[in-house]
FIKETI-439473 format. One line per field, with one value per residue (C-alpha): x, y, z. Coordinates in pm, 1 decimal. Each point is the difference from the previous one (the first is absolute). Example, Ala and Ser with C-alpha at 12.3 -4.5 7.8 and 13.67 -1.06 7.14 Angstrom:
! residues 2
east	1230.0/137.0;
north	-450.0/344.0;
up	780.0/-66.0;
! end
This chain:
! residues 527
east	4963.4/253.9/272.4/-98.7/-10.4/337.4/145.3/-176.5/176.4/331.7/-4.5/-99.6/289.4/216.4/-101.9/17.9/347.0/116.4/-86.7/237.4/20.6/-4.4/332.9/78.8/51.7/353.0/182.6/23.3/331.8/-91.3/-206.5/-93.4/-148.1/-122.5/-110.2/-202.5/78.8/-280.2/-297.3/-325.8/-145.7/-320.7/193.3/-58.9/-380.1/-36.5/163.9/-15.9/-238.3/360.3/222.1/36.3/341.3/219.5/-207.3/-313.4/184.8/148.8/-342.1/-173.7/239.7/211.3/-45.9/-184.4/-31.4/-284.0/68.1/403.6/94.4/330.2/-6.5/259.0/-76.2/281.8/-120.7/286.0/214.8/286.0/-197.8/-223.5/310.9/144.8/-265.7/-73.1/249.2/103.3/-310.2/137.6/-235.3/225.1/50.8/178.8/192.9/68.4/-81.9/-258.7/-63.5/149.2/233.3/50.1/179.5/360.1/75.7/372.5/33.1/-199.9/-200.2/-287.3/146.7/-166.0/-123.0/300.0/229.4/366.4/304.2/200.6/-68.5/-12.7/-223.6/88.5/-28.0/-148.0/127.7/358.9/60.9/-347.0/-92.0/-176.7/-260.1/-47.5/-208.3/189.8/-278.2/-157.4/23.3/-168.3/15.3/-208.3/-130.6/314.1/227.8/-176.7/44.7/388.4/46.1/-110.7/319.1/-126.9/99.0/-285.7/5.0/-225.6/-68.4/-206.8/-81.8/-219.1/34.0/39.4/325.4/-194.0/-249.6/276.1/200.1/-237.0/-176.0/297.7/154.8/356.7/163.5/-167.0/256.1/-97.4/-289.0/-39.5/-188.4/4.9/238.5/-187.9/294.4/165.4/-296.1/172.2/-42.9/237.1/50.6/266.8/335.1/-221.2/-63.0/288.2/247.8/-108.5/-335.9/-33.6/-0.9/-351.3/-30.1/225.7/-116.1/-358.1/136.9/195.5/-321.3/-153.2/-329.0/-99.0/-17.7/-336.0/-196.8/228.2/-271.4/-237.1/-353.6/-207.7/-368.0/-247.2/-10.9/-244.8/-2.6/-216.1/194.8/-144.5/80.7/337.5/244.4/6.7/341.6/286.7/412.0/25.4/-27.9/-127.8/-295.4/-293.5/-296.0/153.3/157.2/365.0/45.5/264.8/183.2/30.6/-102.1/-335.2/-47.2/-109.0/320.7/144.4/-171.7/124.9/311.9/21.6/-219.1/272.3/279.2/-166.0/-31.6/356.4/57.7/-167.5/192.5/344.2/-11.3/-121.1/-263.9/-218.6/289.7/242.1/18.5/-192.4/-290.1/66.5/-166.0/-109.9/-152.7/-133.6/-155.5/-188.6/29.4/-180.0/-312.3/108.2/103.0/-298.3/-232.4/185.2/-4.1/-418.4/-157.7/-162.5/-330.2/186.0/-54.3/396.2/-11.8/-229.5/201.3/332.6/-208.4/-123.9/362.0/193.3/-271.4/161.5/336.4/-95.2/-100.7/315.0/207.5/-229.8/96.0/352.0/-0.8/-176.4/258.0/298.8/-77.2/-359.6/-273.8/-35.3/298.1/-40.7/-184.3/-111.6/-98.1/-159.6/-77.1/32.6/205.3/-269.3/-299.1/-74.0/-250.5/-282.4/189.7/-58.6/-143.6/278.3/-33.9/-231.8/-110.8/-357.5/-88.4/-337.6/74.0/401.5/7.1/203.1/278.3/348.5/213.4/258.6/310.0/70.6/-271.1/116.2/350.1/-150.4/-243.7/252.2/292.9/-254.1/-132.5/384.2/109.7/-327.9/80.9/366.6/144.3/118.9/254.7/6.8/-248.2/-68.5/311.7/-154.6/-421.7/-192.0/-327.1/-69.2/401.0/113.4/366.4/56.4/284.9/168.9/287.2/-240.8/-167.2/345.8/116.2/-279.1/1.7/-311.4/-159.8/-33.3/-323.0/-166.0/151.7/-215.7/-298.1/-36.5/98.1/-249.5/-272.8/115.1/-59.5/-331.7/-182.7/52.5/-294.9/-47.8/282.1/-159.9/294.5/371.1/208.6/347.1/333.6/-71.5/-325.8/91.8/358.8/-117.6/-181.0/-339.4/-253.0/-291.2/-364.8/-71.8/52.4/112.9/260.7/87.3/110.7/160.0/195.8/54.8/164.5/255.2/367.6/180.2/267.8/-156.9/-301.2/-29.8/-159.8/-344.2/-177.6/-287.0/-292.0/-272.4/-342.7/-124.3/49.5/192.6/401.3/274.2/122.6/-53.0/-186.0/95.3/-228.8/173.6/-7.0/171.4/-290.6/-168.4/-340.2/-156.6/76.9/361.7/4.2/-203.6/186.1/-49.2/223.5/-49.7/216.7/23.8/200.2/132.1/-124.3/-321.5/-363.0/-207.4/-261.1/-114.8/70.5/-181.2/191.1/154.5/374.5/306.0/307.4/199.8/-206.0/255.3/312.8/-59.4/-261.3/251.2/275.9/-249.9/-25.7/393.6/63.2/219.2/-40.1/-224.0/195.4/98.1/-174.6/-330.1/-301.6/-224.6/-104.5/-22.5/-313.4/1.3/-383.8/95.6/301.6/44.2/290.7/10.4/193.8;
north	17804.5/-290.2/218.8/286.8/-300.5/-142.4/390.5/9.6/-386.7/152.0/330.2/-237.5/-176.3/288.8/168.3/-347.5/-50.2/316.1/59.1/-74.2/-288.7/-1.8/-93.9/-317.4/106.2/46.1/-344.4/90.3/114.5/-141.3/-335.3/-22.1/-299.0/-57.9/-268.8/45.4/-315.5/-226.7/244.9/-151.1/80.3/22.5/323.2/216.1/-92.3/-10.0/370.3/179.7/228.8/123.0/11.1/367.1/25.2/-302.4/-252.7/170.0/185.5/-356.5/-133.2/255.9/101.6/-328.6/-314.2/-227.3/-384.3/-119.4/-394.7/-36.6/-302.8/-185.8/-333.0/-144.8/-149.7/136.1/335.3/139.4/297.8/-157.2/-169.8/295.2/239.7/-224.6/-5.7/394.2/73.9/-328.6/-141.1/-333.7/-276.9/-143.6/-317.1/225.2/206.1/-211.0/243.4/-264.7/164.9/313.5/-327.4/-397.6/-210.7/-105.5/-338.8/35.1/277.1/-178.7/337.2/218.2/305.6/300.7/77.9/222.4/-94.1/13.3/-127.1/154.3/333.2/228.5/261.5/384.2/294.7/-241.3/-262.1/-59.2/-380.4/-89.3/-236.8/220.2/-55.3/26.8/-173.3/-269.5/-233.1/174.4/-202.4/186.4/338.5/327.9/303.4/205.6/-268.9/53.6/383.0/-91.5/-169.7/288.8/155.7/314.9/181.2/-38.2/-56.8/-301.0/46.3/-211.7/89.9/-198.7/-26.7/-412.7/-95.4/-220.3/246.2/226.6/-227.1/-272.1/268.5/219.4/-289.4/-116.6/397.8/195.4/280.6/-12.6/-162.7/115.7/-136.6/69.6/-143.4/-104.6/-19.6/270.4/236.9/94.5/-9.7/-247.8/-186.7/-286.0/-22.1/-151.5/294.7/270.9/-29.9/330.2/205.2/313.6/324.9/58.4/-301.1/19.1/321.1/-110.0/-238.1/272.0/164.8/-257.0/35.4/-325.9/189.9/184.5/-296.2/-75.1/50.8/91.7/-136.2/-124.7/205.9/-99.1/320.8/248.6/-133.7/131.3/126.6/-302.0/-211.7/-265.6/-62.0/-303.2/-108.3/206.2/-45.9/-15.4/-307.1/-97.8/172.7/-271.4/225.1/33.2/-256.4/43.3/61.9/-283.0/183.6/278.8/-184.7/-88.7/412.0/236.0/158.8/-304.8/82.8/375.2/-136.0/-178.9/329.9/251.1/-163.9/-87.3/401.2/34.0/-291.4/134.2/364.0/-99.5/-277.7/244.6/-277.0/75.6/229.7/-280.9/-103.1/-308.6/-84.2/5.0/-219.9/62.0/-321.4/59.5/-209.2/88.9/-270.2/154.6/-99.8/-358.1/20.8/174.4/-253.0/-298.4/97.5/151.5/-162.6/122.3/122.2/207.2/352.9/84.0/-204.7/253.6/330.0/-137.8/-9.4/362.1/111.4/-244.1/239.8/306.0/-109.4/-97.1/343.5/174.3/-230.2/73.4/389.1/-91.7/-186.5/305.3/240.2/-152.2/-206.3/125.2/-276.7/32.2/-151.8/-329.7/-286.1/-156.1/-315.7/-126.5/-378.2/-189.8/-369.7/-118.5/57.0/-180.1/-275.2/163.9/-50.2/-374.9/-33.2/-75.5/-312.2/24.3/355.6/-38.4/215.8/-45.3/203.2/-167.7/-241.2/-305.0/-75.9/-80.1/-333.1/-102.2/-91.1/-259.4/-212.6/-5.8/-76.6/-260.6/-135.9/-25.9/-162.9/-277.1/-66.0/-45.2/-218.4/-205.5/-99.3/30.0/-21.5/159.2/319.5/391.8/81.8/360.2/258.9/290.1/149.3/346.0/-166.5/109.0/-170.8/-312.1/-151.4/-366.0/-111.5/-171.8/-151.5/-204.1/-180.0/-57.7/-131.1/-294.5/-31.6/163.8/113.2/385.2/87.8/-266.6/137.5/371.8/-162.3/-227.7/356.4/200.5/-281.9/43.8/405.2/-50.7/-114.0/293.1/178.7/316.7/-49.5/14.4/-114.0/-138.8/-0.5/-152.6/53.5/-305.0/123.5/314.3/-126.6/-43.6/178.4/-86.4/263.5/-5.9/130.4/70.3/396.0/-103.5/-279.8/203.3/295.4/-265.0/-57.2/317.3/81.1/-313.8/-17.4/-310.5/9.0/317.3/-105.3/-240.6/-364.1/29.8/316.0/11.6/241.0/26.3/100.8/306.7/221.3/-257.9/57.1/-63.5/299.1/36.7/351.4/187.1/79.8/-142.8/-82.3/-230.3/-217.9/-21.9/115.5/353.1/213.4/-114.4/57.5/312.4/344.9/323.4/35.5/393.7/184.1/352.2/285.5/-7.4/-220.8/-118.8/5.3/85.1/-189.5/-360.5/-306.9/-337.3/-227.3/-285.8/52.2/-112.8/199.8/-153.3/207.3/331.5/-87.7/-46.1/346.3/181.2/-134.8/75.3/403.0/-11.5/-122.3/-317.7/-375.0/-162.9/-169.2/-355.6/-222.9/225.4/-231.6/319.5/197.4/356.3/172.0/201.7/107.7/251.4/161.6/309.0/-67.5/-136.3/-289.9;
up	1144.3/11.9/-85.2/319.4/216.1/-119.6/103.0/343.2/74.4/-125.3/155.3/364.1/-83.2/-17.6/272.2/237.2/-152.4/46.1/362.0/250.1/249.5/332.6/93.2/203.2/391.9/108.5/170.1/434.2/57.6/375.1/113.8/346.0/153.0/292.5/223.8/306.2/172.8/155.4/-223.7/-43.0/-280.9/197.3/152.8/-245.5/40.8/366.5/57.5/-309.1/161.9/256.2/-304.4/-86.9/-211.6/-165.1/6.2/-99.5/-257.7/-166.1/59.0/-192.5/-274.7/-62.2/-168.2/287.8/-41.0/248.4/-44.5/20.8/173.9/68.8/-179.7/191.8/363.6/221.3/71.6/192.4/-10.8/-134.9/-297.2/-88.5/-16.3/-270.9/-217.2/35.1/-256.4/-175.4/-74.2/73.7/249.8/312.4/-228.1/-204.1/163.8/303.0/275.5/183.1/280.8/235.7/125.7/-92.6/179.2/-151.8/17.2/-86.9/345.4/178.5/107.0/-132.7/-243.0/-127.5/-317.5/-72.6/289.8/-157.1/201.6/-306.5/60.8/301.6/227.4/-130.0/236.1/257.5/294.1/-111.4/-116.3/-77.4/-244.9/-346.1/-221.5/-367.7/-289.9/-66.6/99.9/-288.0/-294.8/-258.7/-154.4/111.3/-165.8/143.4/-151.6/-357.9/21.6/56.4/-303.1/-209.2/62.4/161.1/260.6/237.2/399.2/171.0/394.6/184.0/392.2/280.2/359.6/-84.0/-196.7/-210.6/-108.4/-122.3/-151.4/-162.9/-239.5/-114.2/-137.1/-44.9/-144.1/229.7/67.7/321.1/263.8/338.6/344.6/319.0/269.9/345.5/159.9/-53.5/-113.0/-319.5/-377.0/-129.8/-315.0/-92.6/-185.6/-279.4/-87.0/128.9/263.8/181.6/65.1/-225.7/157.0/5.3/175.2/291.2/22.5/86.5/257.3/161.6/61.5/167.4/-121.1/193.7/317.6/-59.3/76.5/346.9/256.0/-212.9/8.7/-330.6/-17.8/-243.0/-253.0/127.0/365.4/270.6/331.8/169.0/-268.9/104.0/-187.3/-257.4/136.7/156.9/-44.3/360.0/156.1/362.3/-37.6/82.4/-107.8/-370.5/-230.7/-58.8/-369.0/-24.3/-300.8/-207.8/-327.5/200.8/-25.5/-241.3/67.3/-166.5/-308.6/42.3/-5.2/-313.9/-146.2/84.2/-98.6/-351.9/-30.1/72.8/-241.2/-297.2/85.6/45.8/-262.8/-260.4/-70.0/-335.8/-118.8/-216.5/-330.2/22.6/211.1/417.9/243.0/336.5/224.2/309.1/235.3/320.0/288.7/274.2/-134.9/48.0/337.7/116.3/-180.5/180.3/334.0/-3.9/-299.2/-322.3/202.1/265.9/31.3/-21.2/-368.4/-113.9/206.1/-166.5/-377.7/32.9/93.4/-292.9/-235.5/115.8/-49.5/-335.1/-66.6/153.2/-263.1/-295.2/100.9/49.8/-352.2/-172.6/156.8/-102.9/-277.9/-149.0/-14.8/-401.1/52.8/252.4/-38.3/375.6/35.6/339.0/139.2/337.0/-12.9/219.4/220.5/315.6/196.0/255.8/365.6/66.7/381.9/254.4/192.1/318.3/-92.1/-120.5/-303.2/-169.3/-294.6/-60.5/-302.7/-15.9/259.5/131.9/-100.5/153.3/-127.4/239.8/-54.3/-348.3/38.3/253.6/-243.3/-283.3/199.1/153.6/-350.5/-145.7/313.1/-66.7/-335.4/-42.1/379.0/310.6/-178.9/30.6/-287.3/19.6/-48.7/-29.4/44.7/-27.6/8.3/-376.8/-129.4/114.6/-81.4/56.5/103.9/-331.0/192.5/235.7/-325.5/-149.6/297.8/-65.7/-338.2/-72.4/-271.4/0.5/-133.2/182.1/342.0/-169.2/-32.0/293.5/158.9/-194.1/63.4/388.3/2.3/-172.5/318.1/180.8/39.6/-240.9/-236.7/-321.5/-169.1/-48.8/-287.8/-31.7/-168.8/-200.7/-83.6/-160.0/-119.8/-337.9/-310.6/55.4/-72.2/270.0/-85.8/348.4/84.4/367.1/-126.0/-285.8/267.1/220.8/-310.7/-63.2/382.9/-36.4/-127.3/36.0/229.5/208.3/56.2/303.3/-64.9/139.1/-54.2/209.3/-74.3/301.3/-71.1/-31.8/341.2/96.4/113.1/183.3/133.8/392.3/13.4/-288.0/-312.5/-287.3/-386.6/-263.1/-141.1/-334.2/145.8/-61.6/269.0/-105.4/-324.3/-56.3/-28.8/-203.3/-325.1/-75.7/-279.9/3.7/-241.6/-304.7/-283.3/181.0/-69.3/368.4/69.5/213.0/-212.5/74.8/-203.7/285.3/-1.0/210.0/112.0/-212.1/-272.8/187.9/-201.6/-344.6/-14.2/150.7/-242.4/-294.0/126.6/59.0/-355.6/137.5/-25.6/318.0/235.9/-160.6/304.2/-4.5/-53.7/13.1/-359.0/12.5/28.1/-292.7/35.2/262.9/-220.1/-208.0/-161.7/-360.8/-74.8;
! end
């Protein structure tokens, strides 16, 4: 009896050894990923009843995390589009904020303003852009140093939003030029447009929307217009710009077709990378507020767009063969009531920043005498004025505080951090200091940095964002394609989680200042 069982074990054996395994899925040749700029996660909640195409289809067959926040507490644009694809906090990788205030200039520069470079295929002489601001490695940097021939492209209507995530050897990044209503890109990267690209300036596709009027999708006859492109028309509110349109989004949608075709994206040796980011959504949320009807119009149509790329991708490049990855770099505060309009069902309020450069240059002039305290103020980033304190003798981190202690009384500021604060390696249990922490780079960052409370701001009538609170902080991180396991995943992640899991399904290093880990629960690759 022993010996018959001692067969039946072996011949199990045999048969389990010889069967073949299932082999390991193939690496993308193609990554795309996307940001929808200023996307809730709540979005994908509130109006997944209207989504009939991307969305729904990344929704229900990719790789959804329901509890992805930012951990750092600038949630801008700028910020946001940095981490996407390096992993890396602001601390890190020095982009603070869409814009700091330089203290060398003497004047506020953008997140990837650079006076060395210059405007391609757009207004002649005008200053470029490029990631030089950047100080750590991407994804599409990694890829680069395999020595492959692969191409990196990153598009937005924003030149920060196609920059920041394609990294520092992007072949190529490309936004949109207000001025001259042109694609353009800088001598960072070439010294003239490709083809393809003049040739979709030459045909103007801009002019569509001239005149034209924006209808909610399936309007009624009676139904008016959203907004219309042609101003002087009291009855209906003037649209103010094309990236405050869907047809802004169309825009970036159509050229990231004509990307992927002419760019023979997903057909190199190594892996390509496609980053695309979608600023309408943004504009729109700024000017109405996350609860307005054209929020939830612009949503359904971002879904469809979604789903004409996912056909474009499958065309030309085959989805076995793409990994997507999908996020927002930040969401956005319900609209704050303006002053002297009464609304019952508006949270928080308006500050104003005034009052708080008042408050803080009395305080300074109290204790330390008559001078010219304040240089430069958003409300939420205050520079002193370092020359005025030298100029006495003073001691600069007491000038921070007694300026710090100053802010604090104005009503609804929650609080105020300072350079001297933060200038240091002190770890801090609390989540809101620790994100504070996380937002500030010495030498960028200004010397108070003022957080109101919640739905609470300083901006005069717009919606806005950039605080370490929920509605800030919460957006949808959904991978879709090759190498992932569908389904909705509850473990709390942060953005920063993007970089390394994509560099795991790639086969390449993560970038070097990622403080994310990948998520290796949602992948079907062996390692």
């Amino acid at each position: 009896m022993r010996r018959n069982l001692s067969v039946l074990l072996l011949s199990c054996y045999s048969l389990f050894a010889q069967a073949p395994t299932a082999p390991a899925p193939a690496r993308p040749k193609l990554v795309v990923a996307i940001i929808v700029d200023q996307f809730r996660y709540e979005y994908l909640q509130r109006f997944q009843a209207d989504y009939t195409s991307g969305l729904k289809r990344l929704s229900t067959e990719g790789a959804v995390f329901d509890d992805a926040h930012y951990i750092h507490a600038g949630t801008e644009t700028a910020p946001g589009h940095s981490t996407f694809l390096s992993g890396a906090t602001p601390s890190i990788s020095g982009i603070v904020a869409n814009e700091w205030y330089d203290r060398t200039l003497k004047v506020p520069v953008t997140s990837v303003e650079d006076r060395a470079t210059q405007m391609v295929g757009g207004a002649p002489d005008t200053i470029g852009a490029s990631p030089a601001n950047l100080l750590v490695e991407t994804l599409g940097d990694q890829i680069r140093k395999q020595g492959k021939d692969s191409r990196i492209i990153g598009v937005s209507f924003k030149d920060r939003a196609a920059i920041l995530p394609a990294g520092r050897s992007a072949n190529g990044a490309f936004w949109w030029d207000t001025n001259s209503n042109r694609w353009v890109t800088s001598t960072f990267y070439m010294k003239t447009l490709p083809d393809w690209v003049a040739d979709i300036n030459r045909a103007r596709p801009f002019a569509r929307s001239l005149g034209a009027s924006w209808f909610p999708l399936n309007a009624k006859p009676s139904d008016k217009p959203f907004c219309t492109m042609v101003a002087g028309n009291a009855d209906i509110r003037y649209c103010n710009t094309l990236m405050a349109t869907p047809w802004g989004n169309e825009l970036i949608e159509e050229f990231a077709e004509r990307a992927l075709i002419e760019e023979k994206l997903g057909h190199h040796e190594g892996t390509d990378l496609l980053t695309i980011s979608f600023s309408s959504n943004d504009a729109v949320g700024h000017a109405m507020g996350p609860d307005a009807p054209e929020v939830r119009d612009i949503s359904i149509r971002t879904d469809r767009l979604l789903g004409n790329l996912l056909a474009a991708l499958d065309k030309n490049v085959g989805l076995n063969n793409v990994t997507l990855v999908l996020t927002a770099d930040h969401g956005v505060a319900p609209m704050a009531p303006l002053d002297g309009v009464k609304n019952d069902s508006a949270k928080g309020g308006r500050l104003i920043i005034g009052k708080l450069t008042k408050l803080v240059q009395d305080g300074l002039t109290a204790r330390f005498g008559a001078g010219d305290w304040v240089e430069a103020n958003t409300g939420s980033a205050m520079v002193l004025r370092r020359a005025t304190a030298d100029k006495l003798g003073l001691d600069w981190n007491k000038v921070q505080q007694t300026a710090a202690e100053a802010a604090r009384k104005m009503p609804h500021i929650a609080r105020v951090y300072t350079d001297s604060d933060f200038n240091d390696t002190v770890e801090y249990d609390d989540e809101i200091t620790g994100a504070m922490r996380k937002s500030y780079f010495h030498g960028r960052s200004p010397d108070l940095m003022i957080l109101p409370e919640p739905y609470y701001n300083f901006a005069a009538a717009e919606a806005v964002h950039g605080t370490p609170y929920e509605y800030d902080t919460h957006v949808p991180v959904i991978f879709f394609g090759a190498g992932i396991k569908p389904g909705h995943y509850q473990s709390k992640i942060a953005p920063n989680d993007i970089a390394p899991t994509l560099s795991d399904i790639i086969g390449v290093i993560a970038p070097g200042g990622s403080v994310g880990h990948a998520l290796r629960e949602i992948l079907q690759f062996s390692h």
